[in-house]
C-alpha positions as CSV (number, residue, x, y, z in Angstrom):
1,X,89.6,100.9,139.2
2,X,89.2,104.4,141.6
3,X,88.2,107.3,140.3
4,X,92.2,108.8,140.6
5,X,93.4,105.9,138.8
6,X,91.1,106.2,136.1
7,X,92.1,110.1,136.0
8,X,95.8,109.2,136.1
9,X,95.1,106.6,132.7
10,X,93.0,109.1,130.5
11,X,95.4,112.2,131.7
12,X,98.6,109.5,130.3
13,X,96.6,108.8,126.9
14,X,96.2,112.5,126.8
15,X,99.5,113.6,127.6
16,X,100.7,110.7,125.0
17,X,98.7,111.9,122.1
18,X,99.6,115.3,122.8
19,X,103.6,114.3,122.4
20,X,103.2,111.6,119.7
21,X,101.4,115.0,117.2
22,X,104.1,117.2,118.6
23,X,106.8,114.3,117.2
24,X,105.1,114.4,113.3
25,X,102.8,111.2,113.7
26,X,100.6,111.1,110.9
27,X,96.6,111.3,112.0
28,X,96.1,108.0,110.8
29,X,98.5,106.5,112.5
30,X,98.1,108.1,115.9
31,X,94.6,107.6,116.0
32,X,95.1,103.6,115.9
33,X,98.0,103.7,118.3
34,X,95.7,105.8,121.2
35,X,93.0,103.3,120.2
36,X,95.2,100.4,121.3
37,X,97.0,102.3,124.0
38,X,93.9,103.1,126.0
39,X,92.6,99.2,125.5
40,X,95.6,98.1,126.8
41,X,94.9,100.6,129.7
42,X,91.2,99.0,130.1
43,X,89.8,101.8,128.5
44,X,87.7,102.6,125.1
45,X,88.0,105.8,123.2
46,X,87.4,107.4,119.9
47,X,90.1,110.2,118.6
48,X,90.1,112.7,116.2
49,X,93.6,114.0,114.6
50,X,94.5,116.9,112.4
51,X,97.3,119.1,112.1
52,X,95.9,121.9,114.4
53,X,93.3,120.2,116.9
54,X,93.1,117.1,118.6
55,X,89.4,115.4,120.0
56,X,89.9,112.7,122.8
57,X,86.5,110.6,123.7
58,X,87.3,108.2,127.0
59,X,85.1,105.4,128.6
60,X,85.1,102.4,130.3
61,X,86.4,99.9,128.8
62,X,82.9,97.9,127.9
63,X,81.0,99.9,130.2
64,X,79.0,102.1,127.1
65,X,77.0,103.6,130.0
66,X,79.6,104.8,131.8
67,X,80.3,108.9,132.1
68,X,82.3,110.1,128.8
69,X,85.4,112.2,129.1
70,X,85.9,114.6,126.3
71,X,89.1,116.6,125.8
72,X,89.8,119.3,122.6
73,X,92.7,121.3,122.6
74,X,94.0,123.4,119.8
75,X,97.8,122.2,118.7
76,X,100.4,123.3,116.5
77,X,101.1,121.1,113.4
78,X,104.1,119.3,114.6
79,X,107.5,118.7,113.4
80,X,109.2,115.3,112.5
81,X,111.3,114.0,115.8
82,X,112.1,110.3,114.9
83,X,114.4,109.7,117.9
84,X,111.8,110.9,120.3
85,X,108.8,108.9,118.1
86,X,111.1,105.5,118.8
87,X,111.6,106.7,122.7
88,X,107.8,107.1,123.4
89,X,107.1,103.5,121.4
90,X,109.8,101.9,123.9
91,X,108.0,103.7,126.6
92,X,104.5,102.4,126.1
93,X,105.8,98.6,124.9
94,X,107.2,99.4,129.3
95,X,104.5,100.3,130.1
96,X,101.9,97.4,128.3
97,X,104.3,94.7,129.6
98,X,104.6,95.9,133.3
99,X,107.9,97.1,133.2
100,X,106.6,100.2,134.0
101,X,104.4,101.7,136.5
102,X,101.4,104.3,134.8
103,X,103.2,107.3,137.4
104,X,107.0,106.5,135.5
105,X,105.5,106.2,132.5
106,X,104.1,109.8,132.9
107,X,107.0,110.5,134.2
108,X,109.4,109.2,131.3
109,X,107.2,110.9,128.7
110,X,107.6,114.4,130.2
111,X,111.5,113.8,129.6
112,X,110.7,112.6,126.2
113,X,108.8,115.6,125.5
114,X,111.5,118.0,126.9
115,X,114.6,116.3,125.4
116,X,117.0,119.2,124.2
117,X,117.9,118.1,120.3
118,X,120.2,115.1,120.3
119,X,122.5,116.7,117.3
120,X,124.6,120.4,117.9
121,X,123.8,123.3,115.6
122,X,126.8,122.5,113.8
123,X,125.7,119.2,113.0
124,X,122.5,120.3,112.0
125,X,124.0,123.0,109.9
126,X,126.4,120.1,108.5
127,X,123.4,118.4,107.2
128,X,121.4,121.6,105.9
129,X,124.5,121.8,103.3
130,X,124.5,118.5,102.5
131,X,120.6,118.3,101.8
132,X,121.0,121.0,99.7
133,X,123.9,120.2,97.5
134,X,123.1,116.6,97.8
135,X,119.8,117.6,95.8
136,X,121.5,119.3,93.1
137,X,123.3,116.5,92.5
138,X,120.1,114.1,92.5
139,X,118.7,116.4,89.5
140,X,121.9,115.7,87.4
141,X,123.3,119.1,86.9
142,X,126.3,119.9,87.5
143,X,129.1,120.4,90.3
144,X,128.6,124.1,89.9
145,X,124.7,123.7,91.0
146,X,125.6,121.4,94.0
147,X,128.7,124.0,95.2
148,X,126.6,126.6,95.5
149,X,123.6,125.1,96.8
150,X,125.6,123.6,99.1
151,X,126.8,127.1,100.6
152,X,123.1,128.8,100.1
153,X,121.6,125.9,102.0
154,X,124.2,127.1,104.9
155,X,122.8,130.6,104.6
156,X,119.5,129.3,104.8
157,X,120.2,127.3,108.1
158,X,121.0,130.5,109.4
159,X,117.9,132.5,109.0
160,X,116.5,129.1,111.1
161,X,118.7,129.2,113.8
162,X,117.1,132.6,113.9
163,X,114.0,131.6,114.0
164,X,114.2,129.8,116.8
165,X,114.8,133.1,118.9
166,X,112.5,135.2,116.7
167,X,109.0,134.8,116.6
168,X,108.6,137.0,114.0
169,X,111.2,135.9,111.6
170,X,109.5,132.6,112.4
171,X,106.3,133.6,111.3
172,X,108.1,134.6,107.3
173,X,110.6,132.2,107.8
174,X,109.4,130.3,104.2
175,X,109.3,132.8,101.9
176,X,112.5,134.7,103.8
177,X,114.7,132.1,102.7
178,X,113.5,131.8,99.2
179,X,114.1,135.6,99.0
180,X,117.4,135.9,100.4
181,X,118.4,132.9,98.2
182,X,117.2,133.9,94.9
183,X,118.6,137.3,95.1
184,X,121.7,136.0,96.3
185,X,121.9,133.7,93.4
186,X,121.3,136.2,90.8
187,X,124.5,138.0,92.3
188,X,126.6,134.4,92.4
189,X,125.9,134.5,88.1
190,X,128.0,137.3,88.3
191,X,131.0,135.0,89.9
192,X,129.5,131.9,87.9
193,X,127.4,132.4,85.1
194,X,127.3,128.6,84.1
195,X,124.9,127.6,87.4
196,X,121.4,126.8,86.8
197,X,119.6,129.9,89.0
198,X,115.8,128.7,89.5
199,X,117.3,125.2,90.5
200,X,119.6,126.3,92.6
201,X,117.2,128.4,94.9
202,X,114.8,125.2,95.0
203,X,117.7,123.2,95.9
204,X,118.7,125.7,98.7
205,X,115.6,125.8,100.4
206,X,114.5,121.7,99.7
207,X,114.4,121.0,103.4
208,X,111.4,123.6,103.1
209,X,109.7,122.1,99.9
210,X,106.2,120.0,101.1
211,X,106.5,117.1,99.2
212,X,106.2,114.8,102.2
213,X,103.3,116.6,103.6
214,X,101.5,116.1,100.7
215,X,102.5,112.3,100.1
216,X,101.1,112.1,104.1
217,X,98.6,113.9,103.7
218,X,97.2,112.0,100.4
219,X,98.1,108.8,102.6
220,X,95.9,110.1,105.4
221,X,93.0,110.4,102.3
222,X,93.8,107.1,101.3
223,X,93.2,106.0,104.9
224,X,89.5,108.1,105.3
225,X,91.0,109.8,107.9
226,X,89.4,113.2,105.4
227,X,90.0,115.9,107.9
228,X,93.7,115.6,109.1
229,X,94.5,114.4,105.2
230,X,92.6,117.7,103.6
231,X,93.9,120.2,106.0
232,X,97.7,118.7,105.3
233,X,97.1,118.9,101.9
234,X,96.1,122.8,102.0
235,X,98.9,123.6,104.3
236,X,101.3,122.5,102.1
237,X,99.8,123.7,98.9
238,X,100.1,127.6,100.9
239,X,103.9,126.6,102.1
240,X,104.5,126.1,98.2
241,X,102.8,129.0,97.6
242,X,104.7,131.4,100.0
243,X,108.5,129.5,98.8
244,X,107.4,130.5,95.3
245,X,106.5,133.5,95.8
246,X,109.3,134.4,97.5
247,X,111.8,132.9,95.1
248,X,109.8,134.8,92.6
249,X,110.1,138.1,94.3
250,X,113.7,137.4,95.1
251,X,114.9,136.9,91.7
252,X,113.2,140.3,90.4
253,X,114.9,142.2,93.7
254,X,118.4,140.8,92.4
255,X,118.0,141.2,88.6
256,X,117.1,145.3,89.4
257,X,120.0,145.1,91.9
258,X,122.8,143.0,89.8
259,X,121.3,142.9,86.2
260,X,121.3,139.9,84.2
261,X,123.8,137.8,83.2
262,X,123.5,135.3,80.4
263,X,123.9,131.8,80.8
264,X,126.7,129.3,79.9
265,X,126.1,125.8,79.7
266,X,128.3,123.7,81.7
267,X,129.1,119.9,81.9
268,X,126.8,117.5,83.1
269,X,127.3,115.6,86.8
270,X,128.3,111.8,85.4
271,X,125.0,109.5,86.5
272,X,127.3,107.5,89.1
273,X,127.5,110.9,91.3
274,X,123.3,110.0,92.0
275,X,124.5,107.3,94.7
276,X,126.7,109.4,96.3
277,X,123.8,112.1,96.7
278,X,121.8,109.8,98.0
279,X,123.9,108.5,100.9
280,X,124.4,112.2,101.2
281,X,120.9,113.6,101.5
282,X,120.0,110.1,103.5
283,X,122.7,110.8,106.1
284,X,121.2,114.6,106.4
285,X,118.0,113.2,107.0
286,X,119.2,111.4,110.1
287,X,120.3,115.0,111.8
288,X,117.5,116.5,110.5
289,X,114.8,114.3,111.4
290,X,116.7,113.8,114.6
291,X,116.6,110.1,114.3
292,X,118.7,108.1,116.8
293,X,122.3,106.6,116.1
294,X,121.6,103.3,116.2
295,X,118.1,103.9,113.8
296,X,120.2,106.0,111.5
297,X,121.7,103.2,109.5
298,X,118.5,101.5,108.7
299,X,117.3,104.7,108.1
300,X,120.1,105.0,105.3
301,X,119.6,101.6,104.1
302,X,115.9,102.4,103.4
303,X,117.1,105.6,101.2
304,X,119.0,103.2,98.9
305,X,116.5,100.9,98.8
306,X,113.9,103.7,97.7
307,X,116.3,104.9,95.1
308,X,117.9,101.4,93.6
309,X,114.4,99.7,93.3
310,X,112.5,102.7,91.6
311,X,116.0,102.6,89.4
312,X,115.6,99.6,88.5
313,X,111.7,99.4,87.7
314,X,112.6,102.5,85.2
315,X,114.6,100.1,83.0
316,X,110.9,98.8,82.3
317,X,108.4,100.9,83.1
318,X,108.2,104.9,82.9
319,X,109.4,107.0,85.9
320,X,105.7,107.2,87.8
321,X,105.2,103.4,88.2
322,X,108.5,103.0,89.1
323,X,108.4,105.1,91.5
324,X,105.6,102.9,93.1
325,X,107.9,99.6,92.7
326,X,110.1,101.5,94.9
327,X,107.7,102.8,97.3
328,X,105.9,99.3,97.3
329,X,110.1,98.0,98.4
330,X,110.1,100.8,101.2
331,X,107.4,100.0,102.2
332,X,107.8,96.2,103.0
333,X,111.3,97.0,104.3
334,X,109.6,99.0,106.9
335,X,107.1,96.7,107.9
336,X,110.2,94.0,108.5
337,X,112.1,96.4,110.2
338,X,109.8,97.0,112.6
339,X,108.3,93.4,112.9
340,X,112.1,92.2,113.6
341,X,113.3,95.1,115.3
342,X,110.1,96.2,117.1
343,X,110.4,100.0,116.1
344,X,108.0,102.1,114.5
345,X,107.8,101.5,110.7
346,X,107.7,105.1,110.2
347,X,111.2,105.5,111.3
348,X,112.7,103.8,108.1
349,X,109.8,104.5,106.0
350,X,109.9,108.3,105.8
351,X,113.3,108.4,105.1
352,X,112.9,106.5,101.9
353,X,110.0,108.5,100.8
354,X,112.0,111.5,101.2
355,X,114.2,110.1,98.1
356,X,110.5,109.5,96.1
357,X,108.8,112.1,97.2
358,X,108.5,114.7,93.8
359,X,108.0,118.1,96.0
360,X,110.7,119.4,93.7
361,X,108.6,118.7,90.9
362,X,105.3,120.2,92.1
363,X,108.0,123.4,92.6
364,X,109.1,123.0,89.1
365,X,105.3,122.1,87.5
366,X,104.2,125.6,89.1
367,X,107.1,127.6,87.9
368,X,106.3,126.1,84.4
369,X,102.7,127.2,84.9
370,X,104.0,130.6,86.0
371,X,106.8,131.6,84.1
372,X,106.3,129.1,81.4
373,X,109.7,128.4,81.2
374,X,110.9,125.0,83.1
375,X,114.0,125.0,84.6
376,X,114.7,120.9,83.7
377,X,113.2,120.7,80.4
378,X,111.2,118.2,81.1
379,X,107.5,118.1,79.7
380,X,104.8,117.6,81.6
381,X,105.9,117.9,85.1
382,X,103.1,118.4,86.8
383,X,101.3,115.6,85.6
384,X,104.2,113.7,86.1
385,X,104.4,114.6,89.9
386,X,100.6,114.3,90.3
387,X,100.9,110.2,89.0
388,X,104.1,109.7,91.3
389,X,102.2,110.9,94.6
390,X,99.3,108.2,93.6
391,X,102.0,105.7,93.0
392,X,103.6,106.7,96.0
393,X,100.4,106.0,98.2
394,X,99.5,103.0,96.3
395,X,103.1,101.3,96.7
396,X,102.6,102.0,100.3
397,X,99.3,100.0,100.6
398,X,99.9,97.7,98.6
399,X,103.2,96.9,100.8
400,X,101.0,96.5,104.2
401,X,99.0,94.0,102.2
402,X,102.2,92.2,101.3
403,X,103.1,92.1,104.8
404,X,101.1,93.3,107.1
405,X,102.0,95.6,110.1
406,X,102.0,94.1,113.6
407,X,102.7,97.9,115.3
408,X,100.0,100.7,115.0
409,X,103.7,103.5,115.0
């Protein structure tokens, strides 16, 4: 190999590992796929992945004495892109069999990197609504709750779409929303007093609850990769801290503004509404993890496969072990899905955990600790989510055990 052509392969894993963080890929993941991207490139390297920084190490391949390359650069965390994640894996399956040359593949990725968003910002608002009142329907309260979350969770989308032109409503985008929706929704008791206020603001700003982050993050643990796993875990702890807070402050803004109202009990959603909610907030998750048509209905699929299993499993066991029966389910789908369809697992697989995932109750465990009221009536929340995020993690290892994974995405 020449010098230039060695330059050109290290500058490609470089450029590659930049695009794949900027997608969402989890450290732990990454890390093995630049590992096998640069041996298939005749190269050896050692990577280090966290939310904010990124270490490359290139050699050689074999040659130990060789001159190392070393490359640190400081990142932003980055944000779930799905479509783009399955684009790139195409790419470098291309580029590993020949199909590509290393100067298209460079090329390829750079329009990877600067797709515009595949879905319109009415689709995307379409799907902020549904999230919202798709979640208020998944907590089994009633149609009141998921009406009005449904049009807060519009709202909410707006202050986003504002963001994106802001850089300053960007930077208080998170507690923002949970201001503007908890004092709205002390002014919507006036119109309906019979809504459920503290779940309706959580279920307005779900999108922005951290209960992935902290499942990836406690997966990253799980995996030793310590760094990228404790600095996702304290990043989300702080974004729950800031929605609370907000929420918090919002609710006192609107009680001095609008007064209190008292509440009126309404009827319960019947439990066959929870299947509808999930092919709701599963749908939403394809716009909003920008996941490609043709990946969207597995992506579904793996959301009522997430939900029916752990359903099933509570028939037997209490709500925290079945929730690992149903991450254990995901997770083998996954690793079939992308063994037959040769796609990243992670496509199907976070779409599923989104269903498992107990953010909400984290949200709920803290206001209990807070307030000391809880706004399901359920005891021992946080306990509760605290053994569903080790079952959650569990399930998924156990799965790769069950059947193992042939694709480092």
């Amino acid at each position: 190999m020449t010098s230039s052509t060695y330059a050109q392969r290290r500058k490609f894993i470089i450029k590659l590992g930049k695009s794949l963080h900027k997608f969402g890929t989890p450290a732990y993941r990454l890390e093995a796929h630049l590992t096998n991207v640069a041996s298939i490139l005749d190269m050896d390297g050692s990577f280090i992945i966290t939310p904010t920084s990124m270490t490359f190490v290139l050699w050689e391949k074999g040659d130990h004495d060789s001159q190392e390359y070393n490359h640190v650069v400081r990142v932003n965390p980055g944000d779930i892109d799905l479509g783009s994640l399955a684009r790139t894996d195409e790419l470098v399956h291309e580029l590993a069999s020949g199909q590509r040359s290393l100067v298209e593949a460079s090329a390829r990725l750079d329009e990877i990197a600067n797709k515009p968003n595949p879905y319109s910002h009415l689709q995307t608002l379409i799907a902020f609504g549904v999230s919202g009142g798709a979640f208020a329907m998944l907590m089994g309260t009633s149609w009141n709750d998921a009406f009005w979350s449904l049009l807060l969770s519009f709202v909410v989308y707006g202050f986003v779409y504002w963001a994106s032109f802001s850089k300053r409503v960007t930077n208080m985008l998170e507690p923002l929303v949970a201001i503007v929706s908890a004092f709205l929704v002390t002014g919507i008791m006036h119109i309906d007093p019979s809504i459920n206020a503290s779940l309706v603001v959580l279920s307005s700003i779900i999108v922005f609850i951290p209960g992935l982050a902290l499942t990836l993050g406690l997966r990253e643990l799980a995996a030793r990769d310590l760094l990228s796993g404790t600095a996702r875990i304290m990043d989300a702890v702080m974004l729950l801290f800031k929605l609370y807070f907000g929420a918090v402050l919002g609710m006192a803004l609107g009680q001095a503004c609008w007064g209190e109202v008292d509440f009126v009990l309404p009827q319960k959603l019947p439990s066959w509404t929870a299947w509808i909610a999930v092919l709701m907030l599963s749908s939403s998750l394809v716009v909003m993890f920008k996941t490609r048509l043709k990946d969207g209905f597995w992506g579904i699929l793996s959301g009522f496969i997430a939900y029916s299993m752990s359903l099933l499993a509570t028939a037997y066991f209490d709500i925290a072990i079945a929730t690992f029966f149903g991450a254990f389910c995901v997770g083998v789908y996954a690793n079939v899905y992308a063994r037959v369809l040769k796609s990243p697992a992670i496509i199907v697989s976070l779409q599923g955990l989104v269903i498992l995932v107990p953010g909400s109750k984290v949200y709920i465990g803290l206001n209990s600790v807070v307030s000391g009221e809880n706004m399901l009536g359920t005891e021992q929340i946080g306990t509760q989510a605290f053994l569903i995020f080790m079952s959650l993690v569990a399930g998924l290892i156990f799965s790769n055990v069950a059947v193992q994974p042939r694709r480092t995405l």
